[in-house]
N, C-alpha and C positions, 0 to 999 in steps of 0.2 A: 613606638617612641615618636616623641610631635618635638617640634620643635617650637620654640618662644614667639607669640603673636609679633608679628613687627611690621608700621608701615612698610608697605611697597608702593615703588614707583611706577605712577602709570599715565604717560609711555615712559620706556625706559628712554632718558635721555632727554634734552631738549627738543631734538629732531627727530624723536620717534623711532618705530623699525626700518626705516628709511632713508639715513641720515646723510647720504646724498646725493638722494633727488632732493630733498627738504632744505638743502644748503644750496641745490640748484635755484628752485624754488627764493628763497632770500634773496638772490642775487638774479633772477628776474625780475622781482617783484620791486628791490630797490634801484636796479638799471631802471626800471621802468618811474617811479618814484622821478629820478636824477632827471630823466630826458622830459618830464613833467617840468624841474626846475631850473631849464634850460628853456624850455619855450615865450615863457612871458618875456626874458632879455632878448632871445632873438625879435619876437613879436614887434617889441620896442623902439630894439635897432634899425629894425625893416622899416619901419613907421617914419621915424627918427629922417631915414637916408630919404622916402618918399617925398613926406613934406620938405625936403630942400631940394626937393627935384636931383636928387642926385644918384645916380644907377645902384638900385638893387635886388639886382637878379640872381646874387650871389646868397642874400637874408633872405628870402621869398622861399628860395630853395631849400636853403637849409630848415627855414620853418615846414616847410612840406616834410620835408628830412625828419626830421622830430614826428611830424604828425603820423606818417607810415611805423616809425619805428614802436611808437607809443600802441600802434594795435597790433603790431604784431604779438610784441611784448606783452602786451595785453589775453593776447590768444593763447600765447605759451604760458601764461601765469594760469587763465583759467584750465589748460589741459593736466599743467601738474600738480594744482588744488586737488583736480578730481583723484587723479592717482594717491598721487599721496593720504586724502582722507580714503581712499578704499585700502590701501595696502596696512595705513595703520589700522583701522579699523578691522580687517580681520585678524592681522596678527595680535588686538584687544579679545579678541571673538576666540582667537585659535589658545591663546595664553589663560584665560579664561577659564576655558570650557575642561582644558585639560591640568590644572588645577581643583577644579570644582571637584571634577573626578577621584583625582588625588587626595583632597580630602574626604570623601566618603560622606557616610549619612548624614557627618554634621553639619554639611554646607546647605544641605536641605533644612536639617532641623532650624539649623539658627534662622535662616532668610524667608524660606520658604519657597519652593519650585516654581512660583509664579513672580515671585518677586527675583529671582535668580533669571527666569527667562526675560523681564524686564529689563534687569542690569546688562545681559548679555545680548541683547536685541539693540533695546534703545540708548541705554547709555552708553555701549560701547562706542554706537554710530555717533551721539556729540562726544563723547572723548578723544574720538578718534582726526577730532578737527580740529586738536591742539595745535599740534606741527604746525598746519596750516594758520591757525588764527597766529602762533606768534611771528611765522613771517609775516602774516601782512601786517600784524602790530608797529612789528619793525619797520613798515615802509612807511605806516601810517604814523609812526614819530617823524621818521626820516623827513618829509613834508615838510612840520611845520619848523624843524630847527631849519633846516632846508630856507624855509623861507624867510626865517628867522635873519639868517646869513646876509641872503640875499639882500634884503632891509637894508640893513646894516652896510652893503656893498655900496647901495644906493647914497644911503645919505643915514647917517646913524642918528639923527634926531625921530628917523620914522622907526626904527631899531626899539630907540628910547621909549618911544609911545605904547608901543605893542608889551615890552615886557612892565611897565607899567601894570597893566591891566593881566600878566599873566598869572599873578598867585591866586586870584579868584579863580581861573579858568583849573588852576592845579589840585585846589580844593574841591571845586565840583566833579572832578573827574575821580577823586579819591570815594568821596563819596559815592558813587553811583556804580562804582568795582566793588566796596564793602556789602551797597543794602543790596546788588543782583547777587552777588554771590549768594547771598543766606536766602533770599527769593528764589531763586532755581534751586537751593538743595532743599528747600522746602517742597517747591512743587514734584519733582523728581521723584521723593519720599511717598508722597501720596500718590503719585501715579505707580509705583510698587507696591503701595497696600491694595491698591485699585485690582492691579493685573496679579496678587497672589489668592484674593479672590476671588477672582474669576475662573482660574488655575482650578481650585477646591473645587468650584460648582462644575467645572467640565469634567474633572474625575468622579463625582458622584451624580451623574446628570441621569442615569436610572435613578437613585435615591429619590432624588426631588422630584420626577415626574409619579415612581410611584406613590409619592407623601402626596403632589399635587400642589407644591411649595414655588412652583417657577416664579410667578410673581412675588414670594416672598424673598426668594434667592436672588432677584433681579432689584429688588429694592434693597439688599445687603448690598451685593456687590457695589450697587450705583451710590449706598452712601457718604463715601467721602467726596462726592462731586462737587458739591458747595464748599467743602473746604479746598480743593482743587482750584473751583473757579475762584473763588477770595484769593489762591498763592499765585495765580493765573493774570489778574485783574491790579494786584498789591506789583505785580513783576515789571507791566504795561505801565503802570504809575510809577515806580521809578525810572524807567526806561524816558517818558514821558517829562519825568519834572527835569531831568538831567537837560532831555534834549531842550524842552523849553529854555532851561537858562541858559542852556551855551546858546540857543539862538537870541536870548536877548542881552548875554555880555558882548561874542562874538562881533553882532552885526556893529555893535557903539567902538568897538576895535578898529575892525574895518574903517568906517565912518573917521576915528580920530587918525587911521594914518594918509586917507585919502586927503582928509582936508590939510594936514600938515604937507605934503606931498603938494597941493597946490599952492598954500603959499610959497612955497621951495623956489616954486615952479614961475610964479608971479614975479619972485626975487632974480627968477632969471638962473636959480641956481641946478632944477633941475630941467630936462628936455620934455616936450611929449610924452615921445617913448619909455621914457622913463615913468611916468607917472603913471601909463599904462601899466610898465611892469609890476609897478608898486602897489597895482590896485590889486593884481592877477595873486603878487606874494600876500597881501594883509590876507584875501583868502585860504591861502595855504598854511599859512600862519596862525590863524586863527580856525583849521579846521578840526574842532570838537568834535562835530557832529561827526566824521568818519571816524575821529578815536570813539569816539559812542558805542559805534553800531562792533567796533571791532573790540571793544573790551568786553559788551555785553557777550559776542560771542566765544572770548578766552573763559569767561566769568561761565557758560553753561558747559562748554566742555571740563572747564576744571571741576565743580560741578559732580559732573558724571564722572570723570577719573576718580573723585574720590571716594565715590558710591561704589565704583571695583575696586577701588583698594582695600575695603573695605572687608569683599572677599578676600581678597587676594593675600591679606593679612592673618587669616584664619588657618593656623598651622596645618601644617599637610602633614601625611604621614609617611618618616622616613624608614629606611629599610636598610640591611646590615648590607654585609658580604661575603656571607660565611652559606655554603649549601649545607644539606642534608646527608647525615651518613643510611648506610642501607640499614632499614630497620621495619616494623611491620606497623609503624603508625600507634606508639604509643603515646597517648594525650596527657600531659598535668597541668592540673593549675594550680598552683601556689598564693596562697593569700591573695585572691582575686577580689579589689573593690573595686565597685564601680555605682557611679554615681550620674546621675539624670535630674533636673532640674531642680535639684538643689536634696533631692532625696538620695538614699541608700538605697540601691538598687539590689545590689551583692557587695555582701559584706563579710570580708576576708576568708571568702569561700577555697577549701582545697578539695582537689578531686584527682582521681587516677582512672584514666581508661586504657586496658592493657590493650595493646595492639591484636589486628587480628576481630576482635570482639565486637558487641553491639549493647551500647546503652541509652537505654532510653530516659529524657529526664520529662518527670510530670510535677506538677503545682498548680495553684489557684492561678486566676489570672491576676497582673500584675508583681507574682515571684521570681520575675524578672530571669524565666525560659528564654524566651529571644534574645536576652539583653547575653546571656551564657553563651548561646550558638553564637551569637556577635563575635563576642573576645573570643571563643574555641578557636574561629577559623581567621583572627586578624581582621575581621571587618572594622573593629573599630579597636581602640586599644582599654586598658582598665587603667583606673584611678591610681592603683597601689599594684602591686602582684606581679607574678607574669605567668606566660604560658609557654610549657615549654612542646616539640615534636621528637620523640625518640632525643628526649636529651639536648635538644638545641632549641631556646629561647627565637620564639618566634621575630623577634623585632632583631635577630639579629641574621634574617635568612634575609638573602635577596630576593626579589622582587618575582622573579621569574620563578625562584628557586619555591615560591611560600605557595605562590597563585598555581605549579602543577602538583603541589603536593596537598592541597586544601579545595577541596569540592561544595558546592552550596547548591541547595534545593531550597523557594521560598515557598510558604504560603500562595503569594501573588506572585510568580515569575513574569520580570517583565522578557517578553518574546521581542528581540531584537537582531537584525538583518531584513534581508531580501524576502528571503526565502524561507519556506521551513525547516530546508536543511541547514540554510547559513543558522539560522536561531538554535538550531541542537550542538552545529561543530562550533559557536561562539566560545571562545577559549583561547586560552597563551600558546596553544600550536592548535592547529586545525585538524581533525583526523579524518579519518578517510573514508569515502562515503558508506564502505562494508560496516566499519565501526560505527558511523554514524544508525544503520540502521540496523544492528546489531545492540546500541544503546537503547531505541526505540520500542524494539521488542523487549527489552526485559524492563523497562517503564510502563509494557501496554498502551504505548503510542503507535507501533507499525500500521494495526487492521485500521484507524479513522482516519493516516494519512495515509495510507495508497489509499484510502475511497475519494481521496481530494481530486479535483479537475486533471492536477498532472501532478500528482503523490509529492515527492517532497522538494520537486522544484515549482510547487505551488508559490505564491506570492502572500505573505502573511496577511497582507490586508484582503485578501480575496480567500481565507482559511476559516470561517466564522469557526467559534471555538467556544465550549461552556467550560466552567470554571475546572472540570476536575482535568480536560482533555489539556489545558494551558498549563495546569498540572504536571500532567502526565511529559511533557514536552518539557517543561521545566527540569524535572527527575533525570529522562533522556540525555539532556545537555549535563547535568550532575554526571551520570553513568560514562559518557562518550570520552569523557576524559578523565577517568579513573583517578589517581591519586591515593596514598595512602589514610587521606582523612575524610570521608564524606561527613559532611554535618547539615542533617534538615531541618531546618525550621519549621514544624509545622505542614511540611510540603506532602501532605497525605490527608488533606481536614475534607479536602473538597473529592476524595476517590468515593467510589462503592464497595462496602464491603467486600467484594468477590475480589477487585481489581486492590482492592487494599492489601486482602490475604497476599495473592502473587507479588506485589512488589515486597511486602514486607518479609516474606520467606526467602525472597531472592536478592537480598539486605542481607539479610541474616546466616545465609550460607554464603557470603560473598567470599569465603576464605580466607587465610588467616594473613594473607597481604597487606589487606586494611581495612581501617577503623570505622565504625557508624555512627556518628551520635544522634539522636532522635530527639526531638519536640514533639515529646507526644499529649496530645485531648484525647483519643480512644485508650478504655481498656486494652482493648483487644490490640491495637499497637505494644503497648507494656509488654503482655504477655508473651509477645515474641521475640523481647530481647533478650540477651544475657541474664543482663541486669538492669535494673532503675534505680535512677537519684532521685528520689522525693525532695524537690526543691520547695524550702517554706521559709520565709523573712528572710531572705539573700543567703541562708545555708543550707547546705545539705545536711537536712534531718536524719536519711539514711539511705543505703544500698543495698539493697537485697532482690530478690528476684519476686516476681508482680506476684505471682503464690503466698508469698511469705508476708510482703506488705500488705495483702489484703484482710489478715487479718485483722488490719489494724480500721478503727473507727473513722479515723482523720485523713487515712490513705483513699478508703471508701468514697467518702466525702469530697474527693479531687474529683470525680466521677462523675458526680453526683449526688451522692449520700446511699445509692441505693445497691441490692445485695448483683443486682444485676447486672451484667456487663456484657451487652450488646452480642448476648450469645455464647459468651465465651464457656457455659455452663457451671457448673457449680462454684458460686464464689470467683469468680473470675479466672478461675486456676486451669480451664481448659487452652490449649494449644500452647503451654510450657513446653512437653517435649520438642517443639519446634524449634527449640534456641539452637544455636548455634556450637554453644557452651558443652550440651548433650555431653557426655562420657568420655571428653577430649580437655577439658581444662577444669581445674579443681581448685574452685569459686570459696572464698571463706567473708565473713563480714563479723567483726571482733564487737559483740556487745555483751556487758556485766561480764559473768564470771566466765562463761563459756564460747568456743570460738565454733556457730554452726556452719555443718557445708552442707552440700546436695545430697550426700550419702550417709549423712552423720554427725553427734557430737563428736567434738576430744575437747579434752582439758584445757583450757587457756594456759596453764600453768604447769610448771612439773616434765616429766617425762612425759617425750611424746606430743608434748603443743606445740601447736603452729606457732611457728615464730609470729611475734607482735612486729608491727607496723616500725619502720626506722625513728617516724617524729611523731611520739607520742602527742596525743590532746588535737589532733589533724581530724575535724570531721569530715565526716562519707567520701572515705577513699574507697575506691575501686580499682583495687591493686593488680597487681599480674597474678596471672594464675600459680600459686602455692604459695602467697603470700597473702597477711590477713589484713585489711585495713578495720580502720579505724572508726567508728562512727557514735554519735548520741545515742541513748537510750531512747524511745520515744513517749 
């Protein structure tokens, strides 16, 4: 169950994760502002009592007074910028990362893990410099009203002059907040396209040395550079026209209250010192250029906030409160859609896996096998449908409750920890190192990690590893924490035969506690499950055991086309008695008129048939055992 895309805010609040140092921060920054707009009047005074020769040791001092105080203030302003953009900034990092999480494969799908490591790298870092830019926003107003005032204290015809001249300076500053902002989310954008393929080339960087493509990889990656330097250069040019104008309104500002301030002054009406101050305020008054420099930097952190919100928006996946009753890990899905970039992937797919059992499901590629292990185990959710465990709808188990009851084996397991034992105990509880290498051995991972430097407290990046041993270790970590549902993806493609046999017979006997589902590409996997789903255009075409579907031309043809199967001997049908199923549960699959099992016809109908299926027209169910499901003809 997901919840409704919805802006989010990022940071929360105006003051961030921090909100009071960040309100400290404010009230440094504008003490420090005030004792700015205190200095030009003492300045003046002191000047003022000089020229009349008259004692001021008292204004001298005080000016000193200001000047000490302004760097102190100045020192605590810079210390808790730094703080504060590191504290929000990870808490962007830490809120982030563990959302991203949350939402699952699709936070990769949509963005791309290159351009995700970009949001969470660099824009976190200018996002995270909000807090900070709107205090000093605030102090950088505070200033010119500040000096505004002051004016105005002075002699309100120099008041009069200055706001004269202010609606142009209001309008420029509007302006150059509008075109940065769309200027940094431009460039921003492309430096994500930039860093998600770069991403691509470092995970395929065998590919491209085998192809011998690095230079052609090196010229994809680098091509958006020119549109980069154009959002780069277009960014520098507004920056640039803004500041030009306010230097060329500002200074004619300046200029009209300095000379108004001297006739004052000629009139006898105002002092020296005053006209000193006056000069000191029309600066403060008229400073643009620091509102500039500090909207361009609200203007790239907002920016970047809205580039995670972006993530941050993208529903995550919620989780009930209900746990699991005791039961042996029976799986269904119920009118299972699901849908991928705009196609039908699975389409109102039903299927029953009796607990205890092992089914294997095989298809062409793109009949949307993965996309099935997905929703089986809650990795991702479906369109329409649901899936239930022994009876209870997956979206409504909690968290803890779903992750020890559901096991995953992938194709590519990624190996994550320390260590090679952290990588196998990685899990909702950590088990114990016996368990740990007790999972090992029945993956066929023990004999290549005790030959490691120091066995399984080796360091992974010091474990060189080929594809099937990362495998093997993947399975491991499946095995190590048991659960009633294991479901593999595929996570057997890259074994050897031999080492395939052993895991998959020791799957297959795993007892009747829990469930197997398989992603199987080999024969020779099929044949040692229960049963197999032939999954074909998002439905289960049918269920029956690999013996029985081999007969069929199209079944074949998932293979290969051909009568051979990787050994299994005649028609595929060799290593059957391996299932699990063997002489202990009695397997029916209801097609036309007759319902066959492992030992026999009986009648569909009449005395003596197998009860039919509860919801008629349900294809390839795969019921509990003494029970028939349902499935298409072929």
């Amino acid at each position: 169950m997901t919840t409704a895309p919805k802006a989010a805010p990022v940071p929360h609040g105006p003051f961030g994760p921090a909100p009071a140092r960040c309100l400290v921060l404010c009230l440094v920054s504008t003490a420090a502002t005030g004792a700015g707009l205190l200095l030009p009047a003492a300045l003046g005074r002191a000047l003022d009592l000089l020229l009349a020769r008259a004692p001021a040791t008292d204004w001298v001092l005080r000016c000193a007074g200001l000047v000490l105080l302004l760097a102190l203030l100045d020192g605590c302003e810079t210390v808790l910028r730094g703080t504060v953009d590191a504290r929000t900034t990870a808490w962007l990092r830490r809120r982030l990362t563990g959302h991203v999480l949350a939402v699952g494969p699709r936070a990769a799908a949509r963005f791309g893990p290159g351009d995700l490591v970009a949001r969470l790298v660099g824009n976190a870092a200018q996002a995270g410099t909000a807090p900070t830019a709107r205090a000093a926003l605030l102090s950088a107003v505070v200033g010119p009203v500040g000096g505004i005032v002051a004016l105005g204290l002075i002699s309100p015809w120099l008041a009069v002059v200055f706001l004269a001249g202010a609606p142009v300076l209001a309008l420029l500053l509007r302006a150059f907040a509008r075109d940065t902002t769309e200027c940094v989310t431009h460039y921003q954008r492309v430096q994500g396209r930039i860093a998600g393929a770069l991403a691509e080339a470092v995970a395929g960087h065998r590919t491209i040395a085998a192809a011998g493509a690095a230079d052609r990889e090196t010229a994809r990656i680098l091509r958006p550079l020119p549109e980069l330097s154009r959002a780069g250069h277009r960014m520098w040019r507004v920056q640039g026209r803004a500041s030009g104008q306010a230097v060329a309104v500002a200074p004619l500002l300046q200029l009209g209250i300095v000379a108004v301030a001297g006739v004052l002054l000629v009139r006898h009406r105002l002092t020296v010192g005053e006209v000193l101050a006056a000069s000191r305020y029309a600066v403060l008054a008229t400073g643009v250029g620091v509102l500039v420099g500090h909207l361009a930097g609200l203007a790239r952190a907002r920016a970047a906030a809205g580039r995670l919100g972006e993530v941050l928006a993208e529903p995550a996946t919620a989780h009930g409160s209900r746990s699991l009753p005791p039961g042996p890990g029976r799986l269904e899905l119920r009118g299972v859609t699901a849908r991928r970039g705009g196609r039908t992937v699975l389409d109102g797919l039903d299927l029953v896996v009796p607990g205890g059992t092992t089914l294997a499901v095989v298809g062409r590629s793109g009949a949307g096998k993965s996309l099935l292990a997905a929703v089986a185990g809650r990795l991702t959710d479906p369109d329409e449908g649901e899936v239930l465990l022994d009876g209870v709808p997956l979206r409504d188990l909690t968290h803890e409750a779903l992750r020890r009851a559901v096991g995953h084996a992938f194709e590519r397991p990624a190996l994550l920890g320390d260590t090679v034992q952290d990588a196998i105990a990685l899990g909702p509880a950590s088990p114990s190192p016996a368990r740990v290498r007790e999972a090992a051995r029945t993956a066929r991972a023990d004999d290549f990690v005790r030959r490691l430097p120091h066995g399984y407290a080796t360091a992974l990046a010091d474990a060189p590893r080929s594809g099937g041993e990362s495998q093997r270790l993947g399975l491991a970590r499946a095995f190590a924490h048991g659960g009633r549902l294991l479901v593999l993806d595929d996570a057997l493609s890259s074994l050897d035969t031999v080492t395939e046999t052993h895991i998959t017979d020791a799957l297959v006997h795993a007892g009747p506690d829990s469930t197997r589902l398989l992603i199987a590409h080999r024969a020779s996997t099929a044949a040692r499950a229960d049963r197999v789903a032939w999954l074909d255009g998002g439905r289960v075409r049918a269920v029956r055991t690999h013996e029985e579907l081999w007969e069929e031309a199209g079944y074949r043809a998932v293979f290969g086309g051909t009568e051979a199967s990787g050994g299994l001997g005649d028609r595929g049908k060799a290593g059957v008695n391996g299932r699990s199923g063997g002489g202990r549960d009695r397997w029916s699959f209801r097609e036309g008129g007759t319902s066959t099992e492992l030992g026999g016809e009986q009648p569909a109908e009449g005395p003596g048939a197998v009860p039919p299926s509860e919801e008629p027209g349900r294809a390839g169910i795969f019921d509990e055992p003494g029970r028939v499901g349902e499935g298409e003809p072929s």
